[in-house]
C-alpha positions in Angstrom: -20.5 -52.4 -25.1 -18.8 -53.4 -28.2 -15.1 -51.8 -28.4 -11.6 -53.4 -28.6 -8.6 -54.0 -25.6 -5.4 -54.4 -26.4 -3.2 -56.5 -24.5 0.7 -56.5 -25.3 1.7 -59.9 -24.3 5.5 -58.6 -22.8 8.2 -61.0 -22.3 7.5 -64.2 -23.4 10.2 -66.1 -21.1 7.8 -64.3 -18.1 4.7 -64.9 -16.9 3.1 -61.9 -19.1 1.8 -64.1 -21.6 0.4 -66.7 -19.0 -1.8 -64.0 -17.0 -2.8 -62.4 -19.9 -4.9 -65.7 -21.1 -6.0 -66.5 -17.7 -7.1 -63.5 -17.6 -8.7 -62.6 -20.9 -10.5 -66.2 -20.5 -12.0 -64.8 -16.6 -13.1 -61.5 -17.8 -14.1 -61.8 -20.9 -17.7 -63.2 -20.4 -18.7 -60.0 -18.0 -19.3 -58.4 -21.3 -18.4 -58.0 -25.2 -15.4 -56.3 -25.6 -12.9 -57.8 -27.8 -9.6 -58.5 -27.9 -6.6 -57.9 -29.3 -3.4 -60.1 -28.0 -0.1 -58.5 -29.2 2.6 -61.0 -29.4 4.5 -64.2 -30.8 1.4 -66.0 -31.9 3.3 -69.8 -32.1 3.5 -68.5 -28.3 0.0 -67.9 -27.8 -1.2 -70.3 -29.6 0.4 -73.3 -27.5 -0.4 -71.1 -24.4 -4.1 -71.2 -25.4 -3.7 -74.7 -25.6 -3.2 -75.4 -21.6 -6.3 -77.0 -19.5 -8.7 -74.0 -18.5 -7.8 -72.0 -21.2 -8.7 -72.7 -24.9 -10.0 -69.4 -26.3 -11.1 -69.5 -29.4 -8.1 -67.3 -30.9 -7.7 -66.1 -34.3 -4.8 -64.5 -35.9 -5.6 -60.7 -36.9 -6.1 -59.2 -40.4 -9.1 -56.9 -39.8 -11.1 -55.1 -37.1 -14.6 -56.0 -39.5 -13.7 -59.9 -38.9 -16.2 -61.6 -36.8 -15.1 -63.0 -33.3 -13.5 -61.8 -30.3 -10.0 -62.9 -29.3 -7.4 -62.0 -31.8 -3.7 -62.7 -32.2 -1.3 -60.1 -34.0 2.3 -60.3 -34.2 4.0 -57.3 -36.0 7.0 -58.8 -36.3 8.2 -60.9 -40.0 9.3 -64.0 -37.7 8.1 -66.0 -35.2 10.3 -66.2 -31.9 11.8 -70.3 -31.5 10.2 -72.2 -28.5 12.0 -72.4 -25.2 14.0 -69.7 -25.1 15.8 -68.7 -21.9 14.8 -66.1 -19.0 15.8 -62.6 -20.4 16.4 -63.5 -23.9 17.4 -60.7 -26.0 15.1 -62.2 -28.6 12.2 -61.8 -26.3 13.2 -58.5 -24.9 13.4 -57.2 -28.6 10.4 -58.1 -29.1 8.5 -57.0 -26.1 9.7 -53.9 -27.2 8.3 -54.2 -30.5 4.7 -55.9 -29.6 4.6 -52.4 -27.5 5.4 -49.7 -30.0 3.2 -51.5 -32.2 0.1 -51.8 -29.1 0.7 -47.5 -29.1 0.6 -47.0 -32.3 -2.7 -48.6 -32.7 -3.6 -46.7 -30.0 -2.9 -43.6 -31.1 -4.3 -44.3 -34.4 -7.6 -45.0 -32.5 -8.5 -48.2 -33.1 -8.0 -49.8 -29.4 -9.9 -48.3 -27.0 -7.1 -48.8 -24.6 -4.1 -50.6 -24.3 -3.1 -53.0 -21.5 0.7 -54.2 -21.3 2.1 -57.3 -19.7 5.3 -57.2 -18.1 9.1 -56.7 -19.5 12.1 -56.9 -18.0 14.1 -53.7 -17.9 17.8 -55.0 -17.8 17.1 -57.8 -20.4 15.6 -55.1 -22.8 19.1 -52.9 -21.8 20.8 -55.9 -22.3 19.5 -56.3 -25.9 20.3 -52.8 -27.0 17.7 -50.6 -26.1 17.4 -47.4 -24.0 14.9 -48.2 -21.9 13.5 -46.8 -18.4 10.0 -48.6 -18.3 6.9 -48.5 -19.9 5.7 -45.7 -18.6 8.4 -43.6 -20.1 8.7 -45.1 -23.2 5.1 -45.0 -23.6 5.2 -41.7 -23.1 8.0 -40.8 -25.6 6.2 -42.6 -28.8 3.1 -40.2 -27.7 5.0 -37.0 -27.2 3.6 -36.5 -24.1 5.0 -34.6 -21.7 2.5 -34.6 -18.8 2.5 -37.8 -17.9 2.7 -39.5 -14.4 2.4 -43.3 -12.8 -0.4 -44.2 -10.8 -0.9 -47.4 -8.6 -3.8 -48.3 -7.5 -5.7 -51.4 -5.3 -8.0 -52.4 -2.7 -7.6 -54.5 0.5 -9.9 -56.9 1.4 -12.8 -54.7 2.3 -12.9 -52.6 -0.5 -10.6 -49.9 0.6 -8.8 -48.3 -2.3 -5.2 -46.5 -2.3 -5.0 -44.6 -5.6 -0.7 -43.3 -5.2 0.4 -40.9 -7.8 4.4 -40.6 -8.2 6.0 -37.5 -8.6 9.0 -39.2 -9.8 9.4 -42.9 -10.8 13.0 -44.8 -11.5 15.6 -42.8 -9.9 18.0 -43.1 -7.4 17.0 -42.3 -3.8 19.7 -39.4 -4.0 18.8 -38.0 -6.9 15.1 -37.6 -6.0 15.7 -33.8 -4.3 17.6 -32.7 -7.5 14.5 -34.0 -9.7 11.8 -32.5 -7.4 10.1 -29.8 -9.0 7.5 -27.4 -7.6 6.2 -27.8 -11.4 6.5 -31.4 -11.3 4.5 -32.2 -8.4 1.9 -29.3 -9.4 2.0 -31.5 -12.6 1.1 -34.6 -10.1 -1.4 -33.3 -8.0 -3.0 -31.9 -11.1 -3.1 -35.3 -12.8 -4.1 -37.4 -9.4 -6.9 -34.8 -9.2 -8.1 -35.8 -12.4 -7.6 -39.0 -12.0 -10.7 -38.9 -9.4 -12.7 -37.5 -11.7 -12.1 -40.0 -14.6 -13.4 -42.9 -12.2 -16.1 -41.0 -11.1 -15.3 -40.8 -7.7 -17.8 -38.1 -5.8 -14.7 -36.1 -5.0 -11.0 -35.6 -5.8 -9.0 -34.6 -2.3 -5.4 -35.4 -3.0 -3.0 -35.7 0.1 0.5 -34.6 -0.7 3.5 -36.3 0.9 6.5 -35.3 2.5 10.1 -36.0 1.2 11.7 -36.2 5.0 10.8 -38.1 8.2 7.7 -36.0 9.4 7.3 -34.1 6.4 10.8 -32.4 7.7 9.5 -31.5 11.3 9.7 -27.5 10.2 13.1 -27.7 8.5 14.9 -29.7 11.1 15.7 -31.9 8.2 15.6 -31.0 5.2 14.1 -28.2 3.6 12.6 -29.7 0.7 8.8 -29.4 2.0 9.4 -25.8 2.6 11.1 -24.8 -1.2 9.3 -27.4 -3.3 6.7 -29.2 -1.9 4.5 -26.8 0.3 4.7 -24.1 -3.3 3.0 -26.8 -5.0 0.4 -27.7 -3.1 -0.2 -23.9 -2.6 0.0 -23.3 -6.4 -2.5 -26.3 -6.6 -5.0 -24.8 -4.2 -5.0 -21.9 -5.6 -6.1 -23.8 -9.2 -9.0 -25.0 -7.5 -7.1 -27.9 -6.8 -8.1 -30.2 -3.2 -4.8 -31.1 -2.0 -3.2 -31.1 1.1 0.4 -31.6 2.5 2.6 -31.9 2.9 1.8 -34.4 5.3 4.2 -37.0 6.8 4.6 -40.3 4.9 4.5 -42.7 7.4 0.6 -42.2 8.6 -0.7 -40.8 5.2 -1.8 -43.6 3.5 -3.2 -44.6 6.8 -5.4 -41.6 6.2 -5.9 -42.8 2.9 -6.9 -46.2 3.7 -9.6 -44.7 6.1 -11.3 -42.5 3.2 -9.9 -39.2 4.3 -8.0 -38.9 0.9 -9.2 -40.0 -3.1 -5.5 -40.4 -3.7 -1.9 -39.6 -2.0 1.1 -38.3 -4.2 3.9 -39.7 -3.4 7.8 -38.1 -4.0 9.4 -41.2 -4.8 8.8 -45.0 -6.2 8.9 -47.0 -2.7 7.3 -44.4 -1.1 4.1 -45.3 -2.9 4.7 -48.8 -4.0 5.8 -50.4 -0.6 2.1 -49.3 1.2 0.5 -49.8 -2.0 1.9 -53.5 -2.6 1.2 -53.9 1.8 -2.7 -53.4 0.5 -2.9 -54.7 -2.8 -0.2 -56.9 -3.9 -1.9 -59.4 -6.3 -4.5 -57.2 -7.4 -2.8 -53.2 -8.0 -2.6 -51.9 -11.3 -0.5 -49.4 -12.7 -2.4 -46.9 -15.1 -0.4 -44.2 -17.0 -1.9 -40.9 -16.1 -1.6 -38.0 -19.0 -1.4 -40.1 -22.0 -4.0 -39.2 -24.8 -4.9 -43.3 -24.8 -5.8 -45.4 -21.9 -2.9 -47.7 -20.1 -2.9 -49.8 -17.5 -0.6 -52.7 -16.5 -0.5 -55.6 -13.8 1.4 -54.3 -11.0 4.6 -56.8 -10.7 7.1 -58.1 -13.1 8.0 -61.2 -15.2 8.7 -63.8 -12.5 11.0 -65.6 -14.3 11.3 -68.6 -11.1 7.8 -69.2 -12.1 7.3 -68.5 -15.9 5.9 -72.2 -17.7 5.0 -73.8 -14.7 1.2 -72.5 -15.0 1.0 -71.3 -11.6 1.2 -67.6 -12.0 -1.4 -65.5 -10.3 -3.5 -63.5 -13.0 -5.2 -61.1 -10.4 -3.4 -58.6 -10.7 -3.8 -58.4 -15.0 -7.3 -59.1 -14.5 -7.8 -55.9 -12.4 -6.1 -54.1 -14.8 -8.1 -55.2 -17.7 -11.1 -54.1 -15.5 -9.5 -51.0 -15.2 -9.2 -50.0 -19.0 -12.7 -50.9 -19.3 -13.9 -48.7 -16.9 -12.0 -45.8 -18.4 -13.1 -46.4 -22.2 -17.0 -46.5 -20.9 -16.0 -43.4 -18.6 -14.3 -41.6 -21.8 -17.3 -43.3 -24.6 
Protein backbone atom coordinates (compact mmCIF):
# COMPACT_ATOMS: atom_id res chain seq x y z
CA UNK A 1 0.00 0.00 0.00
CA UNK A 2 1.44 3.18 -1.41
CA UNK A 3 0.92 6.26 1.19
CA UNK A 4 3.49 8.52 2.96
CA UNK A 5 4.93 8.45 7.03
CA UNK A 6 6.24 11.14 8.40
CA UNK A 7 8.90 11.01 10.85
CA UNK A 8 9.96 14.24 12.76
CA UNK A 9 13.50 13.59 13.52
CA UNK A 10 13.38 15.56 17.30
CA UNK A 11 16.52 16.57 18.92
CA UNK A 12 19.36 16.14 17.05
CA UNK A 13 21.92 16.05 20.12
CA UNK A 14 19.59 12.71 21.14
CA UNK A 15 19.25 9.59 19.89
CA UNK A 16 15.86 10.64 17.83
CA UNK A 17 17.59 10.98 14.67
CA UNK A 18 19.71 7.71 15.19
CA UNK A 19 16.48 5.30 15.77
CA UNK A 20 14.66 6.91 13.34
CA UNK A 21 17.20 5.56 10.39
CA UNK A 22 17.71 2.35 11.99
CA UNK A 23 14.45 2.10 12.01
CA UNK A 24 13.20 3.40 8.70
CA UNK A 25 16.08 1.08 7.08
CA UNK A 26 14.30 -2.31 9.32
CA UNK A 27 10.82 -1.62 8.35
CA UNK A 28 10.85 -0.29 5.33
CA UNK A 29 11.17 -3.42 3.10
CA UNK A 30 7.84 -5.09 4.82
CA UNK A 31 6.06 -2.88 2.38
CA UNK A 32 5.90 0.46 0.22
CA UNK A 33 5.12 3.20 2.14
CA UNK A 34 7.28 6.14 1.85
CA UNK A 35 8.91 8.32 3.82
CA UNK A 36 9.21 11.60 4.85
CA UNK A 37 12.25 12.43 7.44
CA UNK A 38 11.64 15.91 8.99
CA UNK A 39 14.80 17.45 10.12
CA UNK A 40 18.40 19.08 9.67
CA UNK A 41 19.29 17.21 6.49
CA UNK A 42 23.47 17.90 6.84
CA UNK A 43 22.27 15.78 9.96
CA UNK A 44 20.72 13.10 8.24
CA UNK A 45 22.61 12.97 5.66
CA UNK A 46 26.02 12.06 7.58
CA UNK A 47 23.70 9.87 9.80
CA UNK A 48 22.68 7.89 6.60
CA UNK A 49 26.20 7.58 6.10
CA UNK A 50 27.00 5.09 9.15
CA UNK A 51 27.59 1.13 8.42
CA UNK A 52 24.06 -0.62 8.15
CA UNK A 53 22.44 2.24 7.21
CA UNK A 54 22.83 4.04 3.71
CA UNK A 55 19.23 4.70 2.57
CA UNK A 56 19.06 6.04 -0.44
CA UNK A 57 17.78 9.67 0.80
CA UNK A 58 16.71 12.44 -1.17
CA UNK A 59 16.04 15.93 -0.15
CA UNK A 60 12.17 16.81 -0.64
CA UNK A 61 10.59 19.14 -3.21
CA UNK A 62 7.50 17.10 -4.26
CA UNK A 63 5.22 14.20 -3.29
CA UNK A 64 5.08 13.28 -7.47
CA UNK A 65 9.06 12.67 -7.19
CA UNK A 66 9.95 9.11 -7.64
CA UNK A 67 11.64 7.19 -4.68
CA UNK A 68 10.95 6.54 -1.13
CA UNK A 69 13.03 8.15 1.59
CA UNK A 70 12.93 11.88 1.65
CA UNK A 71 14.60 14.55 3.67
CA UNK A 72 12.79 18.01 4.37
CA UNK A 73 14.07 20.64 6.55
CA UNK A 74 11.66 23.69 6.87
CA UNK A 75 13.94 25.68 8.35
CA UNK A 76 16.29 28.58 5.95
CA UNK A 77 19.61 27.14 7.76
CA UNK A 78 21.14 24.22 8.39
CA UNK A 79 22.05 23.54 12.22
CA UNK A 80 26.34 23.40 12.65
CA UNK A 81 27.71 19.90 13.46
CA UNK A 82 28.42 18.84 16.98
CA UNK A 83 26.48 20.72 18.95
CA UNK A 84 25.99 20.03 22.62
CA UNK A 85 23.26 17.95 24.66
CA UNK A 86 20.24 20.35 24.95
CA UNK A 87 21.21 22.89 22.61
CA UNK A 88 18.86 25.59 22.30
CA UNK A 89 19.61 25.41 18.57
CA UNK A 90 18.41 21.89 18.42
CA UNK A 91 15.49 22.41 20.81
CA UNK A 92 14.30 25.28 18.41
CA UNK A 93 14.33 23.33 15.92
CA UNK A 94 12.67 20.18 17.13
CA UNK A 95 10.05 22.45 17.77
CA UNK A 96 9.92 23.66 14.37
CA UNK A 97 10.53 20.14 12.32
CA UNK A 98 7.18 19.38 14.56
CA UNK A 99 4.82 22.20 13.74
CA UNK A 100 5.91 21.74 10.35
CA UNK A 101 5.31 17.38 10.57
CA UNK A 102 1.37 18.68 11.74
CA UNK A 103 0.83 20.92 9.41
CA UNK A 104 1.41 18.59 6.71
CA UNK A 105 -0.68 16.54 8.50
CA UNK A 106 -3.45 18.34 8.72
CA UNK A 107 -3.23 19.48 5.24
CA UNK A 108 -3.42 15.70 4.41
CA UNK A 109 -0.62 14.81 2.79
CA UNK A 110 1.02 12.28 5.48
CA UNK A 111 -0.90 9.62 6.27
CA UNK A 112 0.41 9.85 9.78
CA UNK A 113 2.97 11.49 11.56
CA UNK A 114 5.60 9.78 13.78
CA UNK A 115 7.83 11.95 16.17
CA UNK A 116 11.19 11.23 17.64
CA UNK A 117 12.05 12.48 20.92
CA UNK A 118 12.62 16.18 22.50
CA UNK A 119 13.73 17.21 25.42
CA UNK A 120 11.21 19.30 27.48
CA UNK A 121 13.57 21.49 29.69
CA UNK A 122 15.96 22.26 26.79
CA UNK A 123 13.00 23.40 24.54
CA UNK A 124 11.90 25.58 28.03
CA UNK A 125 15.24 26.51 28.16
CA UNK A 126 15.18 27.97 24.58
CA UNK A 127 12.06 30.03 24.98
CA UNK A 128 9.23 28.02 24.42
CA UNK A 129 6.06 27.04 26.44
CA UNK A 130 6.18 23.66 26.13
CA UNK A 131 4.48 20.64 28.10
CA UNK A 132 5.13 17.71 25.55
CA UNK A 133 4.12 16.62 22.35
CA UNK A 134 1.09 15.53 23.10
CA UNK A 135 -0.14 18.79 24.16
CA UNK A 136 1.43 20.85 21.75
CA UNK A 137 0.21 18.61 19.18
CA UNK A 138 -2.89 18.98 20.28
CA UNK A 139 -2.95 22.82 20.43
CA UNK A 140 -1.75 23.40 16.49
CA UNK A 141 -4.96 21.01 15.86
CA UNK A 142 -7.49 22.62 18.11
CA UNK A 143 -8.36 19.68 19.50
CA UNK A 144 -9.70 19.40 22.59
CA UNK A 145 -10.45 15.68 23.15
CA UNK A 146 -7.34 14.37 23.08
CA UNK A 147 -5.64 11.80 25.41
CA UNK A 148 -2.07 9.74 25.66
CA UNK A 149 -2.04 6.19 25.18
CA UNK A 150 0.88 3.75 25.83
CA UNK A 151 0.90 0.70 24.55
CA UNK A 152 3.34 -2.70 24.33
CA UNK A 153 3.72 -6.36 24.55
CA UNK A 154 5.87 -8.67 26.71
CA UNK A 155 7.48 -11.45 25.44
CA UNK A 156 4.56 -13.65 24.63
CA UNK A 157 2.52 -11.36 22.97
CA UNK A 158 0.51 -9.92 25.81
CA UNK A 159 -0.47 -6.37 25.15
CA UNK A 160 -1.14 -3.45 27.81
CA UNK A 161 -2.94 -0.69 25.94
CA UNK A 162 -2.90 2.37 29.27
CA UNK A 163 -4.98 5.43 28.57
CA UNK A 164 -4.09 8.54 30.89
CA UNK A 165 -6.56 10.61 32.33
CA UNK A 166 -4.13 13.23 32.98
CA UNK A 167 -0.42 13.35 31.74
CA UNK A 168 2.41 15.98 33.17
CA UNK A 169 1.22 17.16 36.51
CA UNK A 170 2.23 17.13 39.82
CA UNK A 171 1.23 14.07 42.01
CA UNK A 172 -0.83 16.75 44.16
CA UNK A 173 -2.42 18.37 41.78
CA UNK A 174 -3.82 15.25 40.10
CA UNK A 175 -7.31 15.25 42.47
CA UNK A 176 -7.80 19.03 41.61
CA UNK A 177 -7.52 18.06 37.63
CA UNK A 178 -9.66 14.89 37.89
CA UNK A 179 -12.76 15.39 36.19
CA UNK A 180 -15.82 13.07 35.94
CA UNK A 181 -15.80 14.68 32.24
CA UNK A 182 -12.26 14.06 31.80
CA UNK A 183 -12.14 10.51 32.48
CA UNK A 184 -15.63 10.00 30.67
CA UNK A 185 -13.50 11.74 27.92
CA UNK A 186 -10.80 8.81 28.56
CA UNK A 187 -12.71 5.83 28.77
CA UNK A 188 -14.58 7.15 25.69
CA UNK A 189 -11.30 7.46 23.69
CA UNK A 190 -9.57 4.05 25.10
CA UNK A 191 -12.87 2.51 24.02
CA UNK A 192 -12.31 3.63 20.69
CA UNK A 193 -9.09 3.00 20.67
CA UNK A 194 -10.04 -0.89 20.59
CA UNK A 195 -12.00 -0.43 17.81
CA UNK A 196 -9.47 1.44 15.67
CA UNK A 197 -7.01 -1.79 15.95
CA UNK A 198 -9.60 -3.98 15.35
CA UNK A 199 -9.54 -5.67 18.42
CA UNK A 200 -12.83 -8.17 18.76
CA UNK A 201 -13.81 -6.12 21.78
CA UNK A 202 -13.24 -2.88 23.69
CA UNK A 203 -13.67 -3.63 27.78
CA UNK A 204 -11.87 -0.76 29.43
CA UNK A 205 -10.81 -1.27 33.18
CA UNK A 206 -10.85 1.99 35.05
CA UNK A 207 -8.39 2.65 37.80
CA UNK A 208 -8.53 3.87 41.22
CA UNK A 209 -6.82 7.10 42.42
CA UNK A 210 -6.09 5.70 46.18
CA UNK A 211 -4.56 2.46 47.66
CA UNK A 212 -7.45 -0.15 46.90
CA UNK A 213 -9.41 2.03 44.78
CA UNK A 214 -10.02 3.96 48.33
CA UNK A 215 -11.20 0.83 50.36
CA UNK A 216 -14.99 2.56 50.51
CA UNK A 217 -13.79 6.01 51.40
CA UNK A 218 -11.37 5.17 54.07
CA UNK A 219 -9.07 7.19 52.06
CA UNK A 220 -9.94 9.36 49.96
CA UNK A 221 -13.14 9.93 48.34
CA UNK A 222 -12.10 10.54 44.93
CA UNK A 223 -13.47 7.07 43.52
CA UNK A 224 -16.71 7.84 44.97
CA UNK A 225 -17.26 11.77 43.57
CA UNK A 226 -15.28 11.44 40.30
CA UNK A 227 -14.24 8.28 39.30
CA UNK A 228 -17.20 5.74 40.02
CA UNK A 229 -19.79 8.85 38.02
CA UNK A 230 -17.63 8.28 35.06
CA UNK A 231 -17.57 4.93 34.62
CA UNK A 232 -21.34 4.95 35.38
CA UNK A 233 -21.94 7.83 32.85
CA UNK A 234 -19.73 5.56 30.48
CA UNK A 235 -21.87 2.56 30.91
CA UNK A 236 -24.69 4.11 30.46
CA UNK A 237 -23.20 5.38 26.69
CA UNK A 238 -22.89 1.92 25.90
CA UNK A 239 -19.56 2.16 27.05
CA UNK A 240 -17.64 -1.45 28.54
CA UNK A 241 -15.81 -0.13 31.34
CA UNK A 242 -15.28 -1.18 34.69
CA UNK A 243 -13.81 0.31 37.96
CA UNK A 244 -12.83 1.52 39.60
CA UNK A 245 -10.64 -1.12 40.38
CA UNK A 246 -7.46 -0.99 42.54
CA UNK A 247 -4.20 -0.19 40.70
CA UNK A 248 -1.91 -2.38 41.96
CA UNK A 249 -3.55 -5.82 40.50
CA UNK A 250 -5.23 -4.16 37.36
CA UNK A 251 -2.92 -4.33 34.89
CA UNK A 252 -2.40 -7.81 36.15
CA UNK A 253 -5.85 -8.36 34.94
CA UNK A 254 -4.86 -6.66 31.90
CA UNK A 255 -1.90 -8.64 31.22
CA UNK A 256 -4.04 -11.86 31.53
CA UNK A 257 -6.70 -10.62 28.73
CA UNK A 258 -9.48 -9.67 31.09
CA UNK A 259 -9.26 -6.00 29.84
CA UNK A 260 -8.52 -4.32 25.97
CA UNK A 261 -7.12 -1.44 27.81
CA UNK A 262 -6.77 0.13 31.56
CA UNK A 263 -7.18 4.00 32.14
CA UNK A 264 -5.09 5.16 34.32
CA UNK A 265 -5.47 8.64 36.64
CA UNK A 266 -2.02 9.68 36.49
CA UNK A 267 1.46 9.40 34.30
CA UNK A 268 3.39 6.68 36.62
CA UNK A 269 0.41 4.99 37.29
CA UNK A 270 0.39 3.84 33.66
CA UNK A 271 3.86 4.18 32.55
CA UNK A 272 5.77 2.34 35.39
CA UNK A 273 3.60 -1.27 34.57
CA UNK A 274 3.68 -0.31 31.11
CA UNK A 275 7.58 0.30 30.84
CA UNK A 276 7.77 -3.30 33.53
CA UNK A 277 6.23 -4.99 30.13
CA UNK A 278 7.38 -3.17 27.27
CA UNK A 279 10.22 -1.02 27.83
CA UNK A 280 12.08 -1.10 24.47
CA UNK A 281 9.28 -1.70 22.40
CA UNK A 282 5.88 0.76 23.87
CA UNK A 283 4.66 3.39 21.78
CA UNK A 284 2.97 6.33 22.69
CA UNK A 285 -0.03 7.12 20.17
CA UNK A 286 -2.07 10.44 20.64
CA UNK A 287 -5.67 9.39 20.95
CA UNK A 288 -8.30 12.20 19.60
CA UNK A 289 -6.33 13.96 17.07
CA UNK A 290 -7.91 14.20 13.49
CA UNK A 291 -4.30 12.72 12.13
CA UNK A 292 -2.46 9.71 13.25
CA UNK A 293 0.53 10.06 15.99
CA UNK A 294 2.56 7.79 17.54
CA UNK A 295 6.00 8.16 19.19
CA UNK A 296 8.80 5.80 20.65
CA UNK A 297 8.17 5.56 24.15
CA UNK A 298 11.44 7.07 25.99
CA UNK A 299 13.42 10.14 25.61
CA UNK A 300 16.63 11.52 24.00
CA UNK A 301 19.36 9.71 25.94
CA UNK A 302 21.76 12.13 25.73
CA UNK A 303 24.67 9.62 27.66
CA UNK A 304 24.23 7.65 24.52
CA UNK A 305 23.40 10.00 21.57
CA UNK A 306 26.56 9.53 18.58
CA UNK A 307 27.89 6.48 19.89
CA UNK A 308 25.46 4.32 17.44
CA UNK A 309 24.35 2.13 20.09
CA UNK A 310 20.80 3.27 20.70
CA UNK A 311 18.11 0.73 20.70
CA UNK A 312 15.51 1.46 17.70
CA UNK A 313 12.78 -1.00 18.95
CA UNK A 314 10.88 1.09 20.44
CA UNK A 315 10.57 3.70 17.01
CA UNK A 316 10.20 0.76 14.94
CA UNK A 317 7.05 -0.35 16.88
CA UNK A 318 5.77 2.89 16.55
CA UNK A 319 6.29 3.20 12.91
CA UNK A 320 4.36 -0.19 12.75
CA UNK A 321 1.80 1.35 14.71
CA UNK A 322 0.92 4.37 12.24
CA UNK A 323 0.77 1.92 9.55
CA UNK A 324 -1.61 -0.12 11.04
CA UNK A 325 -3.85 2.85 11.77
CA UNK A 326 -3.61 4.49 8.11
CA UNK A 327 -4.63 0.87 6.56
CA UNK A 328 -7.33 0.68 9.43
CA UNK A 329 -8.59 4.42 8.59
CA UNK A 330 -7.82 3.86 4.22
Amino acid sequence: MTGWIGITLGDVTGIGPEVALKAVAAEAPNDDRRYLLIGDTDSVNRLNQKPGLNLPLKKFARYGDSGRFFVANPLAEPLPENLPAGSPAAARAAVAWLRAGAERCLRRELDALVTAPVNKESIIRAGHEFTGQTEFLSGLANAKRTAMMLLGHDERGRWLRVALATVHISIKSVPEKLTPEKLTLAIELAAQACRDLQLPRARVAVCGLNPHAGEGGQFGDEEIKIITPAVLAAQKRGLDAIGPLSGDTVFHYALQGDFDAVVAMYHDQGLAPLKAVAFDTGVNWTLGLPFIRTSPDHGTAYDIAGKGIANPSSMIAAIRLAKQLARSRA
